[in-house]
N, C-alpha and C positions, 0 to 999 in steps of 0.2 A: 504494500500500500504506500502510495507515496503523500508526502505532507502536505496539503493543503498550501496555498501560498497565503492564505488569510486566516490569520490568527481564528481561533473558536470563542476568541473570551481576550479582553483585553481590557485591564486595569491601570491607573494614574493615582499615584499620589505622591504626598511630601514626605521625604525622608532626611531627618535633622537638618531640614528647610531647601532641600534639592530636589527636584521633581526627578520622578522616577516612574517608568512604565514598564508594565507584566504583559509581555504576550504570551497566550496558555493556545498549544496547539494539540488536540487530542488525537489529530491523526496523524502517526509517522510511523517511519517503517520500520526505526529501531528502536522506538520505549512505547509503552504505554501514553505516556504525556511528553511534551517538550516545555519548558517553560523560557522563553527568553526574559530576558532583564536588564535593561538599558538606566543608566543614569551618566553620573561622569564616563563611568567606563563600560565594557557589556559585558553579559554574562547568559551562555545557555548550560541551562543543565536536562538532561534524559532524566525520565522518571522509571524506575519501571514497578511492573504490577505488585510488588511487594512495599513499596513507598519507598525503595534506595534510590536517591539522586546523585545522579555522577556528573560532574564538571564535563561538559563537554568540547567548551570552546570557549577564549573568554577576548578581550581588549588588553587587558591587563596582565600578560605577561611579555616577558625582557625572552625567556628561551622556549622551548619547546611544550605541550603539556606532559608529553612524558615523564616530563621532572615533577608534575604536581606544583599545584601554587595555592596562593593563600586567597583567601576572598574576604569580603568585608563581615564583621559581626552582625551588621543590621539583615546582611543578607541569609546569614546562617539562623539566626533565631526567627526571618521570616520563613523560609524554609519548613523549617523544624514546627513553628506556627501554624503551618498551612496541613501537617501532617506527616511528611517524611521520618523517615523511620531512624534513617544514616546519610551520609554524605561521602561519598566515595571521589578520589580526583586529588584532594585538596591536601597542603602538609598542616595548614594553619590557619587561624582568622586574624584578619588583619587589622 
């Protein structure tokens, strides 16, 4: 199944006063869910049918993802907020 090019669900708000937008896309061919998330910098994470979110592609790194990177805290307790279970991808919050 390939994804949609238009988000299913698409959320805005302020985040410690920077706007920030959630695109939720429920059809992709490799998770359950895809969640993009744009603010200063972006961030996709896969979901899959279990609630594990893995990093999948972000703005915000210097090397490769292989090496794992860190992501912001506001994003990890929205994350964990919204239901995921773990967060797979990342070494740290930043």
């Amino acid at each position: 199944m390939l994804r949609s090019p238009r988000p299913d669900r698409v959320e805005r708000a302020k985040v410690n006063g920077q706007k920030a937008e959630v695109e939720i896309y429920h059809t992709d061919p490799d998770f359950y869910t895809r969640i993009e998330v744009e603010r200063d910098e972006s961030w996709e994470v896969g979901i899959d049918e279990e609630g594990v979110a893995e990093l999948v592609e972000t703005s915000d790194v210097e090397d490769d993802l292989a090496a794992e990177s860190d992501i912001p805290e506001w994003l990890v307790e929205t994350l964990y907020g919204i239901g995921i279970s773990e967060i797979k991808g990342i070494t740290g919050v930043a």
